[in-house]
C-alpha positions in Angstrom: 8.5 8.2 18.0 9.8 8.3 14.4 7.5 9.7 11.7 6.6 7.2 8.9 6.2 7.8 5.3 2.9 8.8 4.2 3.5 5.2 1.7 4.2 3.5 4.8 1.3 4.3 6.4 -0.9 3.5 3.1 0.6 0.6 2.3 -0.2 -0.9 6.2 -3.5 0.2 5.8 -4.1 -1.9 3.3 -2.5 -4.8 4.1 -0.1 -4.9 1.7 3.8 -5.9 2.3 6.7 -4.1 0.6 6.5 -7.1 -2.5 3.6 -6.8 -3.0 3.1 -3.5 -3.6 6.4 -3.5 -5.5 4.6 -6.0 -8.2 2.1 -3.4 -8.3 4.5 -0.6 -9.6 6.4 -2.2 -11.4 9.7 -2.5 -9.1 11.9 -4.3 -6.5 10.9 -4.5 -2.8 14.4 -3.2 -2.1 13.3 -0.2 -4.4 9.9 0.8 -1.8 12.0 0.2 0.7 14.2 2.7 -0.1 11.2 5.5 -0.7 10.1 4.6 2.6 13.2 5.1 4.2 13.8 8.6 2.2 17.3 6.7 0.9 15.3 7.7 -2.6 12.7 9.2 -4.3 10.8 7.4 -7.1 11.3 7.8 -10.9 8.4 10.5 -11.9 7.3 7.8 -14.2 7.0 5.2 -11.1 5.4 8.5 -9.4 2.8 8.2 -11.9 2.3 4.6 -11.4 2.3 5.3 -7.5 -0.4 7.1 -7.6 -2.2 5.0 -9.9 -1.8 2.0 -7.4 -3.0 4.5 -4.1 -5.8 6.0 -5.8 -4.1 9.3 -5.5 -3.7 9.1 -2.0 -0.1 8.9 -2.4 1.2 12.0 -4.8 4.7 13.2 -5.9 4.6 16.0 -2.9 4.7 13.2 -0.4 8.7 12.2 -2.2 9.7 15.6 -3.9 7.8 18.4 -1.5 5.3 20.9 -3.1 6.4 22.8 -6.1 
């Protein structure tokens, strides 16, 4: 079993596909697909805006690791 990104796992809960939440922050669907994947880590600026859009359920620790 392959563990899934802590945005994957938001984002399914709430129904939302990759686009969707994309329009949300402000990118591509390609881009939250890449997060996902760990291919790459948001801007911090899109950071900020991810956890705007999660309600703070999704923080820069779950892409960069805890300071």
């Amino acid at each position: 079993m392959t563990r899934r990104h802590p945005l994957t796992v938001w984002r399914k809960s709430q129904h939302l596909s990759m686009a969707a939440f994309a329009r949300q922050v402000g990118v591509t669907r390609e881009a939250v697909r890449q997060w996902e994947n760990g291919a790459s880590k948001p801007h911090f600026l899109k950071v900020r805006a991810i956890e705007k859009a999660t309600g703070g359920s999704i923080r820069a620790t779950h892409f960069y690791g805890a300071a």
